[in-house]
Backbone bond lengths (Angstrom), bond angles and torsions (degrees), N, CA, C in turn:
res aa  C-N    CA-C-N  psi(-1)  N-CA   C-N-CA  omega(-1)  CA-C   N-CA-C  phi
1 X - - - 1.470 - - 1.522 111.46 -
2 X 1.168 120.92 -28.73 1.469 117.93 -147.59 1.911 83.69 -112.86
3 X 0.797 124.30 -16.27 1.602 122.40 -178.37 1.872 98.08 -89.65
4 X 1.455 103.99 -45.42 2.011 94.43 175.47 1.425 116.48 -88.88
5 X 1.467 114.00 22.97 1.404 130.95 173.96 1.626 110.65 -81.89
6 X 1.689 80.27 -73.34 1.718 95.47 -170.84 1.635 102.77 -99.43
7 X 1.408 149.95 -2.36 1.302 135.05 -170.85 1.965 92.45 -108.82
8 X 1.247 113.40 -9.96 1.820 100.24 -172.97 1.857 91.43 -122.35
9 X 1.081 121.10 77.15 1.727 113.16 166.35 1.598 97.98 -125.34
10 X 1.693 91.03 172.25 1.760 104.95 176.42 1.200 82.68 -160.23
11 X 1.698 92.21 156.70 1.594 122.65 -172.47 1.573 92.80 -166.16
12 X 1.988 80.62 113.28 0.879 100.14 167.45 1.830 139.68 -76.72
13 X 1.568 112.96 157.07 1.428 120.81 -158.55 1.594 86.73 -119.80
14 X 1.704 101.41 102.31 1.715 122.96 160.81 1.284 132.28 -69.30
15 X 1.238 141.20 127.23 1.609 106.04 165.20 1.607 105.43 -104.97
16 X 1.590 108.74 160.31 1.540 118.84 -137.32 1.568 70.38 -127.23
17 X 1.597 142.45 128.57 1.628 150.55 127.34 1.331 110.30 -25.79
18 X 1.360 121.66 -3.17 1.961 96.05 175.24 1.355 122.51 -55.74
19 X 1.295 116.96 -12.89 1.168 100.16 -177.79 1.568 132.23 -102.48
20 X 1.770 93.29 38.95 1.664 124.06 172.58 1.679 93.18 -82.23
21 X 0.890 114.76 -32.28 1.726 114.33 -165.63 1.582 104.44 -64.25
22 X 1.667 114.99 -42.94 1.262 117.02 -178.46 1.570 87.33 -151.84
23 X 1.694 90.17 114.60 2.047 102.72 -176.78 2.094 90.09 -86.15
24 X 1.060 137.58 6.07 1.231 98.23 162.04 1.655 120.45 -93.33
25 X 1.148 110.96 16.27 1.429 105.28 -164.40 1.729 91.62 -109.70
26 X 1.428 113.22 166.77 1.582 128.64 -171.43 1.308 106.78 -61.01
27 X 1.491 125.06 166.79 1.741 119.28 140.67 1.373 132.67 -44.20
28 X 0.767 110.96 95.42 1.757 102.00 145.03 1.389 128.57 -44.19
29 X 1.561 117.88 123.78 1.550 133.78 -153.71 1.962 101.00 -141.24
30 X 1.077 90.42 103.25 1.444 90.21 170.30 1.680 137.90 -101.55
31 X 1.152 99.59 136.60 2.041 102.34 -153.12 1.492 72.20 -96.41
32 X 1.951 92.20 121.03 2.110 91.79 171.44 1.582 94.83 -104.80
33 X 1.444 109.57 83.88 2.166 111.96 148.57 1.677 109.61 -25.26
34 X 1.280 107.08 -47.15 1.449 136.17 -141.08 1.338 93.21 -81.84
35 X 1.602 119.22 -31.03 2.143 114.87 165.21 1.143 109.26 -71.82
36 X 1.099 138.27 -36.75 1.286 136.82 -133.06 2.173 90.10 -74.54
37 X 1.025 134.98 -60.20 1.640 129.33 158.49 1.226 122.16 -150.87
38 X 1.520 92.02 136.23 1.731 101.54 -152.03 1.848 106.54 -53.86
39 X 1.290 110.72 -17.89 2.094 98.96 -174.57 1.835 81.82 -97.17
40 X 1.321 144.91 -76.45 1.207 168.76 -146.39 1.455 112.67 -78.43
41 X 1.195 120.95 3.37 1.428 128.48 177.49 1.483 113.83 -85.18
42 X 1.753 105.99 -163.63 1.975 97.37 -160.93 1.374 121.99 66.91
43 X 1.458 98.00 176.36 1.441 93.79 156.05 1.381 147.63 -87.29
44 X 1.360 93.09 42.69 1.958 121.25 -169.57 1.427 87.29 -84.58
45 X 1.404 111.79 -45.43 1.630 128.74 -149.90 1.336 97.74 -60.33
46 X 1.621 127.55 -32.74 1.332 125.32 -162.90 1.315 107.35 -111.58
47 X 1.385 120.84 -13.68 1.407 122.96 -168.65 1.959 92.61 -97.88
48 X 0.828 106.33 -32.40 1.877 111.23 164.61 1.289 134.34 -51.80
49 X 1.077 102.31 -71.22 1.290 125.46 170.80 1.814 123.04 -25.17
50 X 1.239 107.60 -43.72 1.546 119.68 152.97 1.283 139.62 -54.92
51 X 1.432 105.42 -54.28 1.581 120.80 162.08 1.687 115.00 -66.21
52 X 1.313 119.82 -39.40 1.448 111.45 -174.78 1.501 103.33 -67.97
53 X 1.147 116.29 -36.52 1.538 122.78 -160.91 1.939 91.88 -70.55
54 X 1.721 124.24 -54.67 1.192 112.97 175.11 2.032 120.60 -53.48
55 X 1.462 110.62 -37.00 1.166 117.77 153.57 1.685 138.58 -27.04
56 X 1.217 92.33 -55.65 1.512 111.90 169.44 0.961 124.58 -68.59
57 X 1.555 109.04 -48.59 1.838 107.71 -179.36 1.907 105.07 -94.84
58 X 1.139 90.38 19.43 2.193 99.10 166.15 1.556 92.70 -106.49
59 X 1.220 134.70 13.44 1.976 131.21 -166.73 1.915 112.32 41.51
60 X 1.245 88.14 50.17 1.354 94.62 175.96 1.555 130.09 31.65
61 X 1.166 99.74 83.85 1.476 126.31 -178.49 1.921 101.12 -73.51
62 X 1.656 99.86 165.92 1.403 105.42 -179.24 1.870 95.06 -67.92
63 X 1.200 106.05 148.67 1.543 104.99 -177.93 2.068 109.34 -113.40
64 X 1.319 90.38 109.81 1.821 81.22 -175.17 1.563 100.75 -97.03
65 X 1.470 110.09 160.95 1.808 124.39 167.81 1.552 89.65 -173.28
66 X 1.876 74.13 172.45 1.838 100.38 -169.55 1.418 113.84 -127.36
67 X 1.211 133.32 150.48 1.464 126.40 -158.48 1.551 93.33 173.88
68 X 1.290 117.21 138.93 1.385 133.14 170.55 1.898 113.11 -70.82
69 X 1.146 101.39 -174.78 1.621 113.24 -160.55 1.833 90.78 -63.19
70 X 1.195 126.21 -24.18 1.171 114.47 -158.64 1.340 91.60 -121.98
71 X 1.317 144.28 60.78 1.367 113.79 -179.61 1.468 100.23 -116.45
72 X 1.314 96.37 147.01 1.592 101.15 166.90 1.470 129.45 -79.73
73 X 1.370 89.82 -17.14 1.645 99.14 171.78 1.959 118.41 -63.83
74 X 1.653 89.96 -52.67 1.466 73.92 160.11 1.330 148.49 -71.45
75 X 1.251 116.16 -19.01 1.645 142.70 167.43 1.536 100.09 -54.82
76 X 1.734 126.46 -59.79 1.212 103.10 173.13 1.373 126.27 -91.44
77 X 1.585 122.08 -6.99 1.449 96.42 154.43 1.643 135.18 -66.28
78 X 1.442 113.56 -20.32 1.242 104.98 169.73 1.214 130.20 -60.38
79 X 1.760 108.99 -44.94 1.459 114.53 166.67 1.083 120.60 -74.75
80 X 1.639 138.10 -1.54 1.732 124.14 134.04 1.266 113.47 -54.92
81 X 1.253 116.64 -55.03 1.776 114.58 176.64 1.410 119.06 -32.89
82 X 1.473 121.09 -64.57 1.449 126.09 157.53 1.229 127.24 -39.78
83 X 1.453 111.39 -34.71 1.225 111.08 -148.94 1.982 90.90 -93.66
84 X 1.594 115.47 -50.61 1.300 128.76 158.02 1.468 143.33 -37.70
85 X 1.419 91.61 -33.13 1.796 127.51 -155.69 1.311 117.04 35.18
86 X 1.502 108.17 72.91 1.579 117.33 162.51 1.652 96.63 -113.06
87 X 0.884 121.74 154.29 1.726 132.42 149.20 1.263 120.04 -52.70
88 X 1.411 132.66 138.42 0.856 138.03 -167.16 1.697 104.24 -142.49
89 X 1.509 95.82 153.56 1.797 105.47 -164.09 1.859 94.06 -131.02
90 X 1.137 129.75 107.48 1.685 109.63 167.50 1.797 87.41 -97.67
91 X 1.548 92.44 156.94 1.555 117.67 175.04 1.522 98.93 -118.71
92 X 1.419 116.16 112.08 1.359 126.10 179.79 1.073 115.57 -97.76
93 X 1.486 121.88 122.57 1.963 116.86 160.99 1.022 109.87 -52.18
94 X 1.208 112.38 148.15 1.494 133.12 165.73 1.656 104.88 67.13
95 X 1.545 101.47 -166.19 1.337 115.53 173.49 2.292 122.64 -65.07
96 X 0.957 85.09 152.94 1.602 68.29 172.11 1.159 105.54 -86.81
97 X 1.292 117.82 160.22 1.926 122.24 -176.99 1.877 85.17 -89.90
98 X 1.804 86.63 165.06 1.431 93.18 172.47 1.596 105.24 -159.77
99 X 1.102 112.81 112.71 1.870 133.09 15.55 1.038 127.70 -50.33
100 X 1.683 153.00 133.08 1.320 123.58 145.68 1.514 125.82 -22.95
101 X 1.525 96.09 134.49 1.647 107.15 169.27 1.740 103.52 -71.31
102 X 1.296 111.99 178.75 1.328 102.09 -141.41 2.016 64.66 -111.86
103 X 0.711 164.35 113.90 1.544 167.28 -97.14 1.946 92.62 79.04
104 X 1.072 116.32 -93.63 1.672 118.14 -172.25 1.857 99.54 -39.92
105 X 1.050 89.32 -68.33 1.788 88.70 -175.12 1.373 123.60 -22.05
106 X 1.574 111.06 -32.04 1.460 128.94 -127.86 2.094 79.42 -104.04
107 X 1.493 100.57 -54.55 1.602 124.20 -169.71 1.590 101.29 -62.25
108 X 1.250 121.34 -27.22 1.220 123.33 -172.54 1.275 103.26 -99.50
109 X 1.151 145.23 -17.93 1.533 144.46 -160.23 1.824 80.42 -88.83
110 X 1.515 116.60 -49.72 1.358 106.20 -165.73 1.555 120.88 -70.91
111 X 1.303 117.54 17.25 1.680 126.13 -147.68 1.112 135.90 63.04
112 X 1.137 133.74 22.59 1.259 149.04 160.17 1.747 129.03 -54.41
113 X 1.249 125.18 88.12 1.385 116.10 -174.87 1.002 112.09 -52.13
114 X 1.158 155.98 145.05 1.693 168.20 131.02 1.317 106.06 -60.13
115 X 1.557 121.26 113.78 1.388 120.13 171.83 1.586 98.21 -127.58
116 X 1.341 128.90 121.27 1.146 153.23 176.43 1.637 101.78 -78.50
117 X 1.344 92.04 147.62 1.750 94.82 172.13 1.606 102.63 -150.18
118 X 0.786 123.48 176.96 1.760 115.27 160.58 1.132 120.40 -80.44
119 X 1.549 123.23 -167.12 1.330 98.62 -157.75 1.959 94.25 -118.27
120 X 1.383 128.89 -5.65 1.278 128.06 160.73 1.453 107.27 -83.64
121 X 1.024 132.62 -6.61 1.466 125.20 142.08 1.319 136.31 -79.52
122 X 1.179 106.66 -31.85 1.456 132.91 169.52 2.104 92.68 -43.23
123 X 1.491 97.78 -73.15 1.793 102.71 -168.84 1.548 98.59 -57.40
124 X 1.377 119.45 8.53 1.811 107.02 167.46 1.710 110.78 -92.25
125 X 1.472 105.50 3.29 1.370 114.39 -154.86 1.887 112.12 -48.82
126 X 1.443 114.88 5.72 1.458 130.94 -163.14 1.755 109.64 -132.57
127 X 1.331 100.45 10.87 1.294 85.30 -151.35 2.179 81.01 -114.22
128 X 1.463 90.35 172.22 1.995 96.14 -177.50 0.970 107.19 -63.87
129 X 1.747 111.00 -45.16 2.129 102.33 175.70 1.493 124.90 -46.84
130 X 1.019 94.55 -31.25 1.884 111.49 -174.66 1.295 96.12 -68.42
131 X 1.373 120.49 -79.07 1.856 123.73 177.32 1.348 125.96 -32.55
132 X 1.754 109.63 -49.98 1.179 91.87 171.36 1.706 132.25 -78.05
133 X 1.804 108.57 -17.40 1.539 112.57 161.34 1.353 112.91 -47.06
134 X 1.634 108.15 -30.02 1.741 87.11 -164.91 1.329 105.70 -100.68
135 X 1.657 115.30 4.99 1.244 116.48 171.30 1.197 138.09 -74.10
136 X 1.699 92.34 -19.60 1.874 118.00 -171.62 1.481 89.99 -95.09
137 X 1.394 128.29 -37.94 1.352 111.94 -157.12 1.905 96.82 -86.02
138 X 1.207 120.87 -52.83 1.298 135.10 178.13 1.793 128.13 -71.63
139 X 1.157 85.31 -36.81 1.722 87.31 177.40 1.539 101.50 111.57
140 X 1.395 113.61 -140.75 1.480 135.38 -165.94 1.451 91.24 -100.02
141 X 1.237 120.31 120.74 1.704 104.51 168.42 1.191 98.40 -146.37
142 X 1.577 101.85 -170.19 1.912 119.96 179.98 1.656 83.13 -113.06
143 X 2.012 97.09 137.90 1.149 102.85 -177.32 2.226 95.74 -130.34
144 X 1.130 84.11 123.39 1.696 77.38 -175.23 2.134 94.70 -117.65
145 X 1.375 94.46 131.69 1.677 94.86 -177.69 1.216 125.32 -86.66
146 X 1.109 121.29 -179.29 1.902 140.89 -134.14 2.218 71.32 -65.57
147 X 1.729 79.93 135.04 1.656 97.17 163.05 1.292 106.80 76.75
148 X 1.203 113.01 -18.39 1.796 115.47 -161.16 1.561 111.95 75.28
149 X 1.245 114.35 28.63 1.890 104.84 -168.27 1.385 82.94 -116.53
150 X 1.646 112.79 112.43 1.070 149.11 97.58 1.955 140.40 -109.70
151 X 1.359 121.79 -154.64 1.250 87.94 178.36 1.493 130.20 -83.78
152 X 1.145 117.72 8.01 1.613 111.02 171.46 1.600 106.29 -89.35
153 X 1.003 120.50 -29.16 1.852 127.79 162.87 1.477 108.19 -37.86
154 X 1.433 97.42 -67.01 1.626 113.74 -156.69 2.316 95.26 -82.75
155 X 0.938 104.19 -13.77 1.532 106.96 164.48 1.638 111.67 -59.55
156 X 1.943 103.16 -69.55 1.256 98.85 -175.79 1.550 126.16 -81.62
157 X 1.485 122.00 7.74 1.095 115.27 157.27 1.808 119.20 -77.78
158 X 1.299 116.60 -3.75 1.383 110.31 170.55 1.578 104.94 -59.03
159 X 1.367 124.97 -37.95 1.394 150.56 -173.36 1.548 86.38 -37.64
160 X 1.468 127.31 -58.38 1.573 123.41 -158.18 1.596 118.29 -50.92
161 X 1.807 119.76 -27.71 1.051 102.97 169.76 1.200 135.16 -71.53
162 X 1.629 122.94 3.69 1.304 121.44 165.99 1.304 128.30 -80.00
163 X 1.139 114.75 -9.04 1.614 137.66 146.41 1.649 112.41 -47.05
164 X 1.640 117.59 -58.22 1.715 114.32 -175.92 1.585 99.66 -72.61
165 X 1.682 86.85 159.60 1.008 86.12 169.88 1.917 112.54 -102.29
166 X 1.414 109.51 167.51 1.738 110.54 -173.10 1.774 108.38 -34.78
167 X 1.090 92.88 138.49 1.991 96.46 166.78 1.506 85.90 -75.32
168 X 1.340 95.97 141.87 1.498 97.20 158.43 1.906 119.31 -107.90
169 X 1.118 95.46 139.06 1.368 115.80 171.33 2.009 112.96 -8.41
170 X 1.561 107.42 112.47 1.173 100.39 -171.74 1.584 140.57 78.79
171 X 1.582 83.63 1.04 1.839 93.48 -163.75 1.913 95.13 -109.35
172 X 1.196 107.37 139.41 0.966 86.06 -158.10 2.106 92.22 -119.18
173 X 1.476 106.68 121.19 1.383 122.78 -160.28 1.537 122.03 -83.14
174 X 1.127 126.67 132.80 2.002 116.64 169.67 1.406 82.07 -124.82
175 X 1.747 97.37 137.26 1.120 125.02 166.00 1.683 99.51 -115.60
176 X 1.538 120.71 155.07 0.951 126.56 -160.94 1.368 118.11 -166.86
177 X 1.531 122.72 116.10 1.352 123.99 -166.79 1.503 119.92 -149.52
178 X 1.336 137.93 157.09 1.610 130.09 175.23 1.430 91.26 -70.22
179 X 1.430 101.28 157.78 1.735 113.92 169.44 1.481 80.86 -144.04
180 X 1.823 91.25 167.09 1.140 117.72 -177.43 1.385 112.18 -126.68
181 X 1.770 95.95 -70.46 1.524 108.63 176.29 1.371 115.03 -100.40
182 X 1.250 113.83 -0.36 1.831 124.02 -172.83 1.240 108.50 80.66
183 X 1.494 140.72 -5.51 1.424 109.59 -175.78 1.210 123.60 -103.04
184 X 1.573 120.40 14.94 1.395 140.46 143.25 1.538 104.39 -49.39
185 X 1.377 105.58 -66.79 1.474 116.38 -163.32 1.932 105.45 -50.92
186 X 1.361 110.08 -64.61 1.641 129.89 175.05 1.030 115.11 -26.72
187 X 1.998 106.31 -56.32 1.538 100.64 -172.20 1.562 128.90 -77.28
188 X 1.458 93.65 -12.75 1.498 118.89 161.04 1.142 114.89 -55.78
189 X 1.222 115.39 -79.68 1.676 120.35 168.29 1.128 128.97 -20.07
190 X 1.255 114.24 -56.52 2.013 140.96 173.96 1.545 81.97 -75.54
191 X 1.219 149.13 -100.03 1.809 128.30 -142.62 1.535 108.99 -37.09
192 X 1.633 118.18 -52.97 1.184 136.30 -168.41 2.135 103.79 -59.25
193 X 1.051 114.64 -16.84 1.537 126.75 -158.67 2.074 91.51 -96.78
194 X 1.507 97.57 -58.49 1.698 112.37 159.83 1.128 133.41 -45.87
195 X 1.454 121.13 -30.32 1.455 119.83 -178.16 1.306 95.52 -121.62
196 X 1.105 149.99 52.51 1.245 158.14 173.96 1.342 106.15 48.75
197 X 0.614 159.51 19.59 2.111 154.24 -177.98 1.314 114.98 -106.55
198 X 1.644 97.77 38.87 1.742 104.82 167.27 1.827 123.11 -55.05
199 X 1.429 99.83 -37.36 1.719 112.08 174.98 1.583 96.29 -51.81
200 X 1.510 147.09 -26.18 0.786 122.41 -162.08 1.931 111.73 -105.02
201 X 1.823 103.17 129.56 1.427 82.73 -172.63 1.934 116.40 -112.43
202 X 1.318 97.30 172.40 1.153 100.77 169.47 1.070 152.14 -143.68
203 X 1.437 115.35 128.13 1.844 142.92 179.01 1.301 115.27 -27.02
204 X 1.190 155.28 100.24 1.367 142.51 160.60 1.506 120.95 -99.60
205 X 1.320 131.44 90.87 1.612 142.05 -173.63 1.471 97.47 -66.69
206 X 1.682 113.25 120.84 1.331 114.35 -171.58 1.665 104.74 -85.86
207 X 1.585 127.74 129.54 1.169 119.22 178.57 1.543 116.31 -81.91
208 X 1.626 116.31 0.90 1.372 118.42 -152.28 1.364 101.34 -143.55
209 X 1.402 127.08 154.29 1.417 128.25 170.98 1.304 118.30 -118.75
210 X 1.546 98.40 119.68 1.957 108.06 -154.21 1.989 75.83 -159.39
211 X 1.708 102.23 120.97 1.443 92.23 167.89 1.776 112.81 -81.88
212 X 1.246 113.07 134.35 1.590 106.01 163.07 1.697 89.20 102.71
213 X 1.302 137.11 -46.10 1.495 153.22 178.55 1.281 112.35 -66.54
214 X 1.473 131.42 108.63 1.614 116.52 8.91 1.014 126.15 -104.91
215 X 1.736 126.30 8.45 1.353 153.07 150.20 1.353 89.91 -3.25
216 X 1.196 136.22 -85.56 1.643 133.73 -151.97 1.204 109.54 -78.14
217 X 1.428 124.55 -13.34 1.236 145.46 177.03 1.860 118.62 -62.58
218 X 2.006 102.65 -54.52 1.106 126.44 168.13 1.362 92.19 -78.94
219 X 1.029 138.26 -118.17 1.636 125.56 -173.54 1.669 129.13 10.93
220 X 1.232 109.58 -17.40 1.375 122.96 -177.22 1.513 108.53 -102.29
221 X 1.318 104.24 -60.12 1.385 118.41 169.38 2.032 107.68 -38.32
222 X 1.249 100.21 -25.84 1.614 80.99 -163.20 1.486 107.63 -110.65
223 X 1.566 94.78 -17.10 1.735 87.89 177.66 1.533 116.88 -63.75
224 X 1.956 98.46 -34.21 1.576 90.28 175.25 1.206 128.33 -93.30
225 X 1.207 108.18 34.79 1.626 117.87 174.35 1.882 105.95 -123.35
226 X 1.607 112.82 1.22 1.393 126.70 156.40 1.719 95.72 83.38
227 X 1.231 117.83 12.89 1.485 118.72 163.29 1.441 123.36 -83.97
228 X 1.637 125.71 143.89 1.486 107.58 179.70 1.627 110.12 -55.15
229 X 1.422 89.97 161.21 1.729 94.53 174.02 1.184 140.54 -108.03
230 X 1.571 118.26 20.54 1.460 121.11 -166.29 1.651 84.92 -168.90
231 X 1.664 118.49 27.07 1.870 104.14 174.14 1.397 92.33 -122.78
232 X 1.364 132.85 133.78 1.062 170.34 -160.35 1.606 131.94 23.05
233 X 1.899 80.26 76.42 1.909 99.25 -168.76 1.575 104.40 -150.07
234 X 1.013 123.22 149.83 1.497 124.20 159.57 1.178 117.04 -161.32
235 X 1.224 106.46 159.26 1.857 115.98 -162.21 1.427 99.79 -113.33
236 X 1.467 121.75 117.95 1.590 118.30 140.49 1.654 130.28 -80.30
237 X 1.368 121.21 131.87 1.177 139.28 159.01 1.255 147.88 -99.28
238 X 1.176 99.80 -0.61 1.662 111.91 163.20 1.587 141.44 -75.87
239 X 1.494 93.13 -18.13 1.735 111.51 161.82 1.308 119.70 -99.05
240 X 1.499 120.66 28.37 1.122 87.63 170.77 1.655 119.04 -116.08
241 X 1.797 119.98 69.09 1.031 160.18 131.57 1.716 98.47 69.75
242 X 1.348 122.82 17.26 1.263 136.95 155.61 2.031 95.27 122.17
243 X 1.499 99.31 10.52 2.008 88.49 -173.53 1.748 103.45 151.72
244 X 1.033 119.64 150.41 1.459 141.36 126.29 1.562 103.66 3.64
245 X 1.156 125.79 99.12 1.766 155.94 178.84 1.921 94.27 32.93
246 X 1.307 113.32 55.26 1.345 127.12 179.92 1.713 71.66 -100.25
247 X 1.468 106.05 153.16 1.608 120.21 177.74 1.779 113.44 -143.12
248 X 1.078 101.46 74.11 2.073 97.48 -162.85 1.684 88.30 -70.16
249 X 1.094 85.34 161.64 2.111 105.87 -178.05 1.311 81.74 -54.36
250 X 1.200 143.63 -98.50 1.252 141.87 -131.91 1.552 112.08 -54.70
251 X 1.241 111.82 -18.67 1.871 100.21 169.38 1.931 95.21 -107.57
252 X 1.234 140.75 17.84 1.506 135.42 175.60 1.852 79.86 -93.12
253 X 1.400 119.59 -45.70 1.316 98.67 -171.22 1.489 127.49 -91.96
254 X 1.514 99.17 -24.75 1.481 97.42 151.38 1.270 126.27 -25.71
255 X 1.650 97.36 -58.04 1.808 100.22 -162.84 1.871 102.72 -92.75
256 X 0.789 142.00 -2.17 1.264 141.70 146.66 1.344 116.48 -58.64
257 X 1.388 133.53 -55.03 1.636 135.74 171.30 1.466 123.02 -48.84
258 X 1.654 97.72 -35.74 0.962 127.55 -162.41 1.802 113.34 -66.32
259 X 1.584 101.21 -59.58 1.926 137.36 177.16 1.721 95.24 -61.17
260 X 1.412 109.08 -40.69 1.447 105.54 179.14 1.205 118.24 -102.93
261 X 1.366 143.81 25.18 1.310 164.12 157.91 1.486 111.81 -101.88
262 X 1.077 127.44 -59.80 1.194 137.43 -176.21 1.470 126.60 -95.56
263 X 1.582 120.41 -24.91 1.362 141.72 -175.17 1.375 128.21 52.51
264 X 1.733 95.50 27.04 1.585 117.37 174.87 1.423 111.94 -91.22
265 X 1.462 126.77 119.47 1.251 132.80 -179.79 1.748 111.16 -59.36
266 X 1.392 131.29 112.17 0.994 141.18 -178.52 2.102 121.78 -127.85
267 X 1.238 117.00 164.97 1.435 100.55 -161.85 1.718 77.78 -150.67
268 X 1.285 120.32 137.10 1.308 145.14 157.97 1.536 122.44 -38.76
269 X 1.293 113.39 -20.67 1.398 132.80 -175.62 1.545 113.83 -80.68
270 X 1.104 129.56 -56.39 1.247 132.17 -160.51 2.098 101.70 -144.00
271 X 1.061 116.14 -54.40 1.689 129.67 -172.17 1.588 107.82 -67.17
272 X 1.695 90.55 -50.87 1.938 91.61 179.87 1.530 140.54 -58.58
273 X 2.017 83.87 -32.69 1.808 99.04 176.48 1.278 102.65 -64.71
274 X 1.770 116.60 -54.24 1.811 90.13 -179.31 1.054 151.84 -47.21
275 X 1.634 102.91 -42.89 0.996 124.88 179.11 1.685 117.69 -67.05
276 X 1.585 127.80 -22.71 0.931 144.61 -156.27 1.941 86.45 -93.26
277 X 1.527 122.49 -40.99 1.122 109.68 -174.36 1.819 105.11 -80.42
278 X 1.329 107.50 -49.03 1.453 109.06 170.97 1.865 116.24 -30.65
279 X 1.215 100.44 -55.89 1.522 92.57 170.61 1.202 139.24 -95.94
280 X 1.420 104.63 16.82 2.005 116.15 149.41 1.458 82.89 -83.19
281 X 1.270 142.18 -78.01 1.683 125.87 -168.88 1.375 122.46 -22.02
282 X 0.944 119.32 -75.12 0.914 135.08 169.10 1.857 130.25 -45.99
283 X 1.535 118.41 -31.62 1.791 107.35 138.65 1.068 113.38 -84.94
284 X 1.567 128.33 60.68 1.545 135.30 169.30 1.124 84.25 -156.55
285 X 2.032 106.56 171.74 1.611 134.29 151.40 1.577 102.15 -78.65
286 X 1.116 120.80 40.21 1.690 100.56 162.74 1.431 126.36 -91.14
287 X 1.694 108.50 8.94 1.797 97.82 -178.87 1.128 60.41 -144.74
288 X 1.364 142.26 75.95 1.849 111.05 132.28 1.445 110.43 -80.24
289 X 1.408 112.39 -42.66 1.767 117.81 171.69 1.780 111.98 -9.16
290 X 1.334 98.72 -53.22 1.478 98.47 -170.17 1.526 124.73 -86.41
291 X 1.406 115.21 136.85 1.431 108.63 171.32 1.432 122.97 -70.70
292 X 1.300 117.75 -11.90 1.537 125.83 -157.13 1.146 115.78 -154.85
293 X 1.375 129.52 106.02 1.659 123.20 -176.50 2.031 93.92 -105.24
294 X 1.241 117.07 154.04 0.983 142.69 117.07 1.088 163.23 -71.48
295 X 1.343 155.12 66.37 1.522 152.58 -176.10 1.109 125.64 -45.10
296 X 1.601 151.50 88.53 1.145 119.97 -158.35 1.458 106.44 -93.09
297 X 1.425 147.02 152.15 1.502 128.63 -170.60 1.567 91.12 -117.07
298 X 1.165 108.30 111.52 1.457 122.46 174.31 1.835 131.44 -84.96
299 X 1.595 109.67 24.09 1.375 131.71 -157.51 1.341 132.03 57.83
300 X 1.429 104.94 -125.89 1.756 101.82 -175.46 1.724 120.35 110.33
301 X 0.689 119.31 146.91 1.751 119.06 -175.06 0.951 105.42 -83.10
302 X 1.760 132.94 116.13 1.460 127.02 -178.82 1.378 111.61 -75.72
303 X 1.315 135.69 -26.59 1.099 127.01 145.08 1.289 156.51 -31.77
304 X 1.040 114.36 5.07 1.779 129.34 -178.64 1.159 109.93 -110.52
């Protein structure tokens, strides 16, 4: 199961009309993560895929992680849990909302305990006090952290460039995606460094407001994987809509104009900020430079 899961997928490459807004600039081409399976899709699909596989051959231990009210990380570890049948534990910042957001709802329908913490405990989420709380409350378990970004995360996201297709010769490429924790972004960086397609660089739309975060994060990721650490990457911070699943009117309607303009399923959380900066770019000359943009669509609950 777990070999015709993750070794046989496709994700499909869209092209997106933004570039009716300003005809001198390239197509817009969107990489959908987000087809590849409707619970296990995104870039969950690649940042997973590592940990379940260590999971399995541990005989499936209770599986703990941490992720805020909206995370997608926890949404698809639960539905590996189900889907695997290990147990699964998410550790939530803050309070739980009530009703469940339709993200929690989603983690809990699959068996997923919800354990809430506050949220200055929450930033201990690394620390021995934390381990051993979850040791007394949980037992012996497998603990994989916020996003899944460590190095088996940031391994199988190298996996995503087999999704693009070749830069071609002379053409000169922007790839472009929400990040959170950076190790979407990293392992990108490092595949793209491996298969020769260093000319091509890449955009990361920050969904969260953390100064320096995940900058040192990606930077880390690559030194210990022996790649440079600051050649062909950059971080935007201006979309990210005042925070972490903060939604100001002006990107709720963005992404409404947007789903009904284009008829691409998008979510305010992670898909909308990019796209919301991509198309201020785009009624400007700020990407004519490039012959070739990419979008990568990294999922998200269209529901929120």
């Amino acid at each position: 199961m777990l070999l015709s899961l993750f070794d046989s997928f496709h994700a499909p490459l869209t092209d997106l009309r933004l570039e009716q807004v300003n005809p001198t600039l390239p197509h817009l081409r969107v990489l959908r993560l987000d087809a590849i399976d409707p619970n296990l899709g995104g870039n969950k699909f690649f940042k997973l895929q590592g940990h379940i596989r260590e999971i399995l051959a541990a005989g499936r231990p209770t599986v703990i992680s941490f992720g805020g009210a909206w995370s997608n990380h926890l949404r698809a570890l639960a539905a590996a849990g189900r889907k695997f049948e290990f147990t699964t534990v998410g550790v939530v910042r803050g309070e739980l909302p009530n009703p469940l957001n339709p993200v929690l709802q989603f983690a809990q329908g699959q068996g997923m305990l919800l354990y809430p913490v506050s949220r200055s405990d929450f930033r201990q989420k690394g620390s021995q006090e934390m381990s051993q709380r979850l040791a007394r409350e949980f037992g012996q378990s497998h603990v994989i952290p916020e996003g899944g970004s460590n190095r088996t995360g940031f391994l199988g996201c190298k996996r995503i460039v087999e999704c693009l297709p070749p830069q071609r010769s002379g053409h000169r490429r922007l790839i472009v995606l929400p990040i959170a924790t950076g190790c979407t972004l990293a392992g990108l960086v490092a595949g793209l460094a491996e298969t020769g397609q260093e000319q091509t660089h890449v955009t990361g739309v920050k969904v969260l407001r953390a100064n320096g975060y995940p900058e040192s994060e990606i930077i880390d990721h690559l030194e210990a994987d022996g790649k440079h650490p600051r050649r062909g990457w950059s971080v935007i911070s201006t979309h990210d809509g005042g925070g972490y699943a903060r939604i100001p009117e002006a990107l709720s309607e963005f992404v409404s104009r947007f789903k009904t303009t284009h008829g691409l399923p998008i979510e305010p959380v992670y898909s909308g900020k990019m796209f919301w900066w991509l198309s201020e770019q785009f009624a400007s000359s700020a990407l004519n430079q490039f012959d070739e943009i990419i979008a990568i669509h990294t999922g998200g609950v269209y529901s929120c």
